[in-house]
N, C-alpha and C positions, 0 to 999 in steps of 0.2 A: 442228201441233207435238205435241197429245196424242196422235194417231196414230203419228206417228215416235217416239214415247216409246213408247210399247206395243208397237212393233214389235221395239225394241231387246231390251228386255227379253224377249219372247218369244224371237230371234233368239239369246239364251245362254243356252235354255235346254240339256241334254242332249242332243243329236240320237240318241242310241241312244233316247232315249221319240218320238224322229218316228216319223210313220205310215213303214212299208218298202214300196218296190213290191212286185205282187201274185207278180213272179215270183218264182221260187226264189233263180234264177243274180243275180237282180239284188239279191235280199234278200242275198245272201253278198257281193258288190260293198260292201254297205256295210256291213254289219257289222264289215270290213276296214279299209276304206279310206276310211269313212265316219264316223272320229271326230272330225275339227275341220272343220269348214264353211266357217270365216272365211280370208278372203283366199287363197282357191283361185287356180289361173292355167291360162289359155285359152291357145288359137290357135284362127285359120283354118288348115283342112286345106290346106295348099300344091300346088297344079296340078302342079308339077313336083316329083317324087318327091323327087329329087335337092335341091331348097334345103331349107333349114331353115325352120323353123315361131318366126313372131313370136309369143314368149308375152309375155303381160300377165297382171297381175294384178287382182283382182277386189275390192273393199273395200266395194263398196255394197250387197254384201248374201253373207245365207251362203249356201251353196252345201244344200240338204236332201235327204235319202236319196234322194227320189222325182225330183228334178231331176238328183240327181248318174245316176243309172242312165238316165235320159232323154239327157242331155247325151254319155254313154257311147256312145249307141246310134246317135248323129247321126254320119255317116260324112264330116260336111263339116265337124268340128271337129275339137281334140283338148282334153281338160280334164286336171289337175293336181290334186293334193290337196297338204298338209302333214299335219305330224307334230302331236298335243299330248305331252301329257306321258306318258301312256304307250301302248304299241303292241305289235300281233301278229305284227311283222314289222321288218324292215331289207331294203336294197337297194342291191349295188354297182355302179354306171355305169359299165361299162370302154367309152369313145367308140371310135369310128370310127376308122382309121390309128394310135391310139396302139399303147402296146408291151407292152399286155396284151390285146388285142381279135384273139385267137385260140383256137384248142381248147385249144394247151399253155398260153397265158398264163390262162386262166379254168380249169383244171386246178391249176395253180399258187395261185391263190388259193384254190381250194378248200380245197387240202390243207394253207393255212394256218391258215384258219380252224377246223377240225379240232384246233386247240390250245387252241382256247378253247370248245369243245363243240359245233360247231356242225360236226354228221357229213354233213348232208343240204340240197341248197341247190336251187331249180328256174330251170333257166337259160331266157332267150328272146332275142331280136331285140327290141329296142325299137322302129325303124321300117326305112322304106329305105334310111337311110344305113348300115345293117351295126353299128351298135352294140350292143353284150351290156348286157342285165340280170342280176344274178344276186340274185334273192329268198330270203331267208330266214325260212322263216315259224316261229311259235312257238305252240306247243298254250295257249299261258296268257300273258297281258300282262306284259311287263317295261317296265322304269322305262328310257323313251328315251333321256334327257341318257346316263346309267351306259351303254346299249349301246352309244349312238355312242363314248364313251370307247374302251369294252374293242374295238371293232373298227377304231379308229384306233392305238392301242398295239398292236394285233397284228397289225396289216397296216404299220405302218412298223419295227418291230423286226426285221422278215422280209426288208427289206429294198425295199418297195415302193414306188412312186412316188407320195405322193396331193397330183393336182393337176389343173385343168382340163383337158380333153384327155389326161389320161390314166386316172386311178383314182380318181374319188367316192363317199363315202360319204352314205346318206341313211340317220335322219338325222346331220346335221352335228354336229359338237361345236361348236355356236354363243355368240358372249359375251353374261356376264349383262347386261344392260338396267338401268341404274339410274334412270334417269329415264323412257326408254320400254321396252317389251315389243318384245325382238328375236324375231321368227318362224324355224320351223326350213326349210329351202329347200324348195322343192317340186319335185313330179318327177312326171310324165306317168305316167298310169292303165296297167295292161297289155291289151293285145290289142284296141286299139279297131278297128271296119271300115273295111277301105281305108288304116291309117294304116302297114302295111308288119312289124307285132309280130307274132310267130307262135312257137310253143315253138320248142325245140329239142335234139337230142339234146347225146350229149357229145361227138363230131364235127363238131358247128352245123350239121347235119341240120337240115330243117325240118322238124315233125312233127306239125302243124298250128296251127290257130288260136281251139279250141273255150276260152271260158271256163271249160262247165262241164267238161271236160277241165283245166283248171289248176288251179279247187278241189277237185277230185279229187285230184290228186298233192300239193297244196300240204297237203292232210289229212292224207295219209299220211306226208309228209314232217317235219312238226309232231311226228308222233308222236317219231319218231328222233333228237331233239337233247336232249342231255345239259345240260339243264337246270341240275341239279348245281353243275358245270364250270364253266358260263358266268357262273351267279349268284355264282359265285367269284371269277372275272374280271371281270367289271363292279364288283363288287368292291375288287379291287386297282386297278383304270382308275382310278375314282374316287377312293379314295385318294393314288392319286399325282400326281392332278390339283389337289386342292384344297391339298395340300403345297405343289408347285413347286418344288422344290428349285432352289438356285440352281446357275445352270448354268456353267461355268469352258471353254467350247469359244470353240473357234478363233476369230476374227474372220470368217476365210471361211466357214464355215460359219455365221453369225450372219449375213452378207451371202445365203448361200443363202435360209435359211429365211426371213427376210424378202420376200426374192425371190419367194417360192414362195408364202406368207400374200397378197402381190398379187394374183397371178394369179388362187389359189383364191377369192378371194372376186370378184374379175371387176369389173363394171363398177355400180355403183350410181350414179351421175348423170350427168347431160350435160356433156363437155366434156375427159373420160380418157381417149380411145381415142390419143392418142398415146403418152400414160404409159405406158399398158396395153401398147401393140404394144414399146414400147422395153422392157419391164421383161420381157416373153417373148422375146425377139428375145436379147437379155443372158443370160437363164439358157440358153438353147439353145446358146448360143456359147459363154459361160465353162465351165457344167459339163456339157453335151452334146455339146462339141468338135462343135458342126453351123459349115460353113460355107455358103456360096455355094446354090443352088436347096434343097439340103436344110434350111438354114437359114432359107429364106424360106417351103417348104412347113409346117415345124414350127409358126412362128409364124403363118401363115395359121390349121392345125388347132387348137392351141392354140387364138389368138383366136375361134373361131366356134365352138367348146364353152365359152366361158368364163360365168359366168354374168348377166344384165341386159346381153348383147350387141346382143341383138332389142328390147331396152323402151328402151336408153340410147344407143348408138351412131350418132351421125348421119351415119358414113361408109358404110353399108353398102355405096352404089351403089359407091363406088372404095374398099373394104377390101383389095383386091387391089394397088393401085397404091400404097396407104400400108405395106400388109406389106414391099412390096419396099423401098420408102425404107428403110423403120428398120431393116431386113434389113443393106444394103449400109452405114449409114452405121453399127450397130451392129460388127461384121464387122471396121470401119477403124479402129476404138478399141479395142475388145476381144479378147482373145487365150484360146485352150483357156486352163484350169487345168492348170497341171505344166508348163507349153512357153513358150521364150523370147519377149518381149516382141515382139507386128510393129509397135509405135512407138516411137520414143525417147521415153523418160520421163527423158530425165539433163536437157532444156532448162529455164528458166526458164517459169513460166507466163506471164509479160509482162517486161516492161521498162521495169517504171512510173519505177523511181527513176535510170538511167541518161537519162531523156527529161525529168524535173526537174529534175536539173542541169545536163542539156545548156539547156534553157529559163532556166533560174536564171544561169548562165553568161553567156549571150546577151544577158538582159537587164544586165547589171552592165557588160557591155563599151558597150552603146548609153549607159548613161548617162554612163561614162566618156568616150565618146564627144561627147557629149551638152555635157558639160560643158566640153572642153577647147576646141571650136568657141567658145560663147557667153565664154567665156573671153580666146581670142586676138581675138573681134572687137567685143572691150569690153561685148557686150552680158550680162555674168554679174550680174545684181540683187543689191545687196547686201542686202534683206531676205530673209526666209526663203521668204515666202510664195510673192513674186514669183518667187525663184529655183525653188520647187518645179513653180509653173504651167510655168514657161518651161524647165526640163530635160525635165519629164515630157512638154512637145508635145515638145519637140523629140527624143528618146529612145524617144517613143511608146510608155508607160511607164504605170501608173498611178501616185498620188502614194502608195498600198500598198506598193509594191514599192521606191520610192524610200524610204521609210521602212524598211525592211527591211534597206540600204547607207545609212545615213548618212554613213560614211567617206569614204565617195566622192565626197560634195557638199556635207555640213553644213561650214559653219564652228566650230563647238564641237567638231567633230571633226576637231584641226589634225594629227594624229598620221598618220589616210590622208591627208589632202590634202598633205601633205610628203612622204609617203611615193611620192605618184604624181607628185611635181614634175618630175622627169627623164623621164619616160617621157610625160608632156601634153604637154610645152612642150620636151624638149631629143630627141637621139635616141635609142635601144632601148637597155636596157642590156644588159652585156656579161653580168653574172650579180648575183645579187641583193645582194650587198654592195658593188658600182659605179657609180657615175654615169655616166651614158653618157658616151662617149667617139664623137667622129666619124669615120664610116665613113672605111678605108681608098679614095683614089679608084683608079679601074680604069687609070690612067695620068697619073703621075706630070710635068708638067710646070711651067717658072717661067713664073709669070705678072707680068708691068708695068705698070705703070700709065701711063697718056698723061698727059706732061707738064701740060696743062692740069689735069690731075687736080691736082695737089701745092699747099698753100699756098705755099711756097716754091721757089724756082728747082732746078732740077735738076742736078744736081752735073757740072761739066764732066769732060771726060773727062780725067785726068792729074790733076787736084785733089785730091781725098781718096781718089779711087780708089773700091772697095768698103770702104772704113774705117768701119764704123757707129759704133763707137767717137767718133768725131775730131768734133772739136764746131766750127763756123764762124760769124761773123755772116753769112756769105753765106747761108747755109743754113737754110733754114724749121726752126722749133720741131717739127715734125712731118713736115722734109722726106723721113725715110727711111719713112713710111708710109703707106701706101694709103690712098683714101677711100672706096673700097668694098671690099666683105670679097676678104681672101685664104685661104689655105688656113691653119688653127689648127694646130700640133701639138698631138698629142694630151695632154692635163693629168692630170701623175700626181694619183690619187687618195687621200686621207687619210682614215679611216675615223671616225678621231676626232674630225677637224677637224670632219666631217661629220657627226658625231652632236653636237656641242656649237652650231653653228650650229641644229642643229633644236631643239636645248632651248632656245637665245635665243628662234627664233620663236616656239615653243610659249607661251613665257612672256610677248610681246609681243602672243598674240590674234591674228595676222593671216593674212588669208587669201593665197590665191597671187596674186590679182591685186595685193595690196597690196606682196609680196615681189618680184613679177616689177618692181615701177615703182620698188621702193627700188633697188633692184639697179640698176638702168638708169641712176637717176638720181644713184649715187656714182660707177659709173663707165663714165661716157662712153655709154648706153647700149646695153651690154652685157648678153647674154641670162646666165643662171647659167653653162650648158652653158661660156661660153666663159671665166670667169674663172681665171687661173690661179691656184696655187696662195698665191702672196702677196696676189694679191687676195682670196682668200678668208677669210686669215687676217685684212686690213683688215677684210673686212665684216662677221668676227665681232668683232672692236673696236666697230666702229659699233652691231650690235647691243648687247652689253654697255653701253656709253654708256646708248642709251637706257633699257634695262632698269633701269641706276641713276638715272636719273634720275625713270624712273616712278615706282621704289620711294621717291626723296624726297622725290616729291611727294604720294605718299600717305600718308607719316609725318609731313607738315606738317598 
């Protein structure tokens, strides 16, 4: 443990006081590139030119002058540095197929950064996938955070694209750390052997691969930046960075830049690469109008320049077969910016609340259902409990939901149970102020009853004739009527009559099965459906009776 303590502490201390190798070319290696030691990142040098290099990162120990120019020189590796806090240099990574990784796009930036004093830059090849570096080196240390500012303000104002797979800046204009220390990103050493970096002209000539050939030009190039200028500009960067003015832009454009902050910062844990592949796949199609193979090539390029693709990404083996997924499935949602919609957006997102009522509905019919069975076949409990259990099996119902319609089944709730008395127990009604009335039949004929039927004898023929009227002793008390049902005309309706019979019952408590058996048993047992219009007005006499008489016997 005392060893691991002494090592730490030795391990911060300065690395410009580390012993430098003996060479020349290697002492200027670090003198560079050899300010922050800590959490450097590696690869293995990759057999086929063509894939990319798994970087990791390094944290068990720092990286010291004499290792870092050793580790340089191993042509089966590649190594990585970061940034501290201040530095002799900057570096833009224009990748591989983006849309500055030419003469004229690395011309282009050139002669932007020419506005912020930086007259002289030294371009190369970073490996064999065709990717530009462009260095910019500095005669004197400038304050890191302030450069990457001033050369992210003056390459997006110009109009440039910075984002993975296409235009990075090292270093990064990275967030402050409030609780940890955020690192600035790291980026591969120039011109290691075998790793494919070689200068190049302003054509992308190759023009060789000598280091001390690059600290040659990088000297004299150093000399030629207007110093001035820049410290002006990093200047104003900074300034306008710690302001933040608030920003009043578009919504879409607040969807881009979001967009785009994804990307740029890539992949940092296990378990993103779908997020990832959809969130490039999206910006490519909404505001790169890519469709179809071009759309799936972008975000292939994109995702394998992004950064922590190689340390975090567990689909490497099938990145190919997931780019095309989120390609095509992106593609079917999303439409260019500026151009008509290729899906309906006018539908509902669901259909939640037409399928609860449809359900809501369904169920209120089964209890009603429910109830008017257990009803006609006596078996309707008259407690509460009982009647709840035995609607709810039989309605397959819970007793939630039953509660929910008490109308439909409570007894305290005599107001629906009258209300559905016609339509249980008699036929449909006709409209909602009617009590049903019976179906019209599909053919009209007289029907007789067989003698046997009749209490009394049957009228000879020539005696009273068809006289219903003419009264006989010969003739039964009941001889002109049927003993089993005949056809009813239909019984005009009284709306009044019928609103004042249901405030009797109301005021009597009783439920329908109570009302179906009084009914039956004043007269003759007769359903409601069929009483006519005088007997109705009897039955509201009968009611009134009792109602007066309940009332005087609760005043006694």
């Amino acid at each position: 443990m005392t060893a691991s303590l002494g090592w730490d502490e030795e391990s911060r201390k300065d690395p410009r006081s580390e012993p430098l190798p003996a060479d020349p070319t290697g002492q200027r290696l670090c003198e560079i590139f050899g300010h922050y030691p800590w959490n450097f990142i590696r690869a293995d040098l990759p057999d086929d030119a063509t894939t990319k290099a798994a970087w990791t990162t390094v944290s068990t120990y720092p990286l010291r002058p004499r290792a870092l120019w050793t580790h340089w020189q191993d042509a089966n590796q590649l190594i990585g540095v970061r940034f501290t806090h201040d530095t002799y240099y900057a570096l833009l990574d224009l990748d591989a197929g983006g849309d500055y990784c030419t003469a004229a796009g690395a011309a282009e930036i050139r002669a932007a950064l020419e506005t912020i004093g930086i007259t002289r830059t030294l371009l190369i090849r970073s490996s064999w996938s065709g990717g530009l570096h462009i260095y910019i080196p500095f005669a004197e240390r400038v304050n890191t955070f302030n450069l990457a500012v001033a050369l992210k303000e003056c390459l997006r104002a110009q109009g440039f694209r910075l984002q993975a797979g296409q235009l990075e800046i090292f270093p990064n204009v990275k967030a402050y750390g409030v609780q940890t220390f955020i690192e600035y990103m790291g980026h591969r050493l120039p011109l290691q052997p075998c790793s494919g970096s070689c200068l190049l002209d302003d054509d992308l000539n190759p023009t060789g691969d000598s280091l001390a050939r690059f600290f040659w030009l990088w000297d004299n190039i150093a000399d030629y930046q207007d110093m001035a200028t820049l410290r002006h500009a990093m200047k104003i960067g900074r300034d306008n960075h710690r302001k933040r003015p608030k920003r009043h832009s578009h919504p879409v454009e607040n969807w881009r830049q979001d967009l785009d902050t994804v990307i740029t910062e890539g992949w940092t844990a296990h378990g993103q690469t779908n997020h990832l592949l959809k969130t490039i796949a999206c910006y490519g199609r909404v505001f790169d109008g890519l469709q179809a193979q071009a759309l799936i090539d972008h975000t292939l390029r994109v995702a394998l320049n992004c950064p922590g693709y190689e340390q975090y990404c567990r689909h490497q083996h099938e990145i190919e077969r997931k780019v095309t997924a989120w390609a095509k499935a992106v593609e079917g949602y999303y439409w260019p910016l500026g151009t008509p919609p290729s899906r309906d957006t006018s539908q509902p997102k669901n259909n939640l609340v037409p399928f609860n009522q449809q359900q809501a509905e369904d169920a209120q019919h089964r209890i009603c259902t429910a109830y008017a069975e257990l009803e006609q076949a006596g078996a309707l409990p008259e407690q509460i409990t009982a009647r709840v259990k035995a609607i709810a099996q039989l309605a397959k119902v819970s007793q939630q939901t039953l509660y929910k319609h008490l109308s439909l089944w409570h007894p305290a709730h005599q107001e629906g149970v009258i209300a559905q008395l016609a339509s249980l127990l008699g036929p449909k009604e006709v409209s909602s102020e009617a009590l049903p009335q019976t179906p019209e039949p599909r053919e009209i004929k007289e029907l007789h009853p067989l003698e046997r039927s009749m209490k009394g004898g049957a009228p000879c023929a020539g005696d009273l004739g068809s006289d219903t009227n003419s009264l006989s002793p010969a003739r039964g008390v009941r001889g002109d009527e049927s003993a089993f049902p005949q056809e009813v005309a239909p019984v005009a309706y009284d709306p009044d009559l019928h609103e004042q019979i249901q405030q009797e019952i109301r005021s009597l408590g009783w439920s329908v099965e109570v009302i179906f058996q009084f009914v039956a048993d004043r007269f003759g047992g007769k359903r409601w459906s069929n009483l006519t219009e005088d007997e109705r007005l009897l039955l509201l006499y009968h009611l009134r009776v009792l109602g007066s008489e309940g009332n005087a016997n609760c005043d006694r």
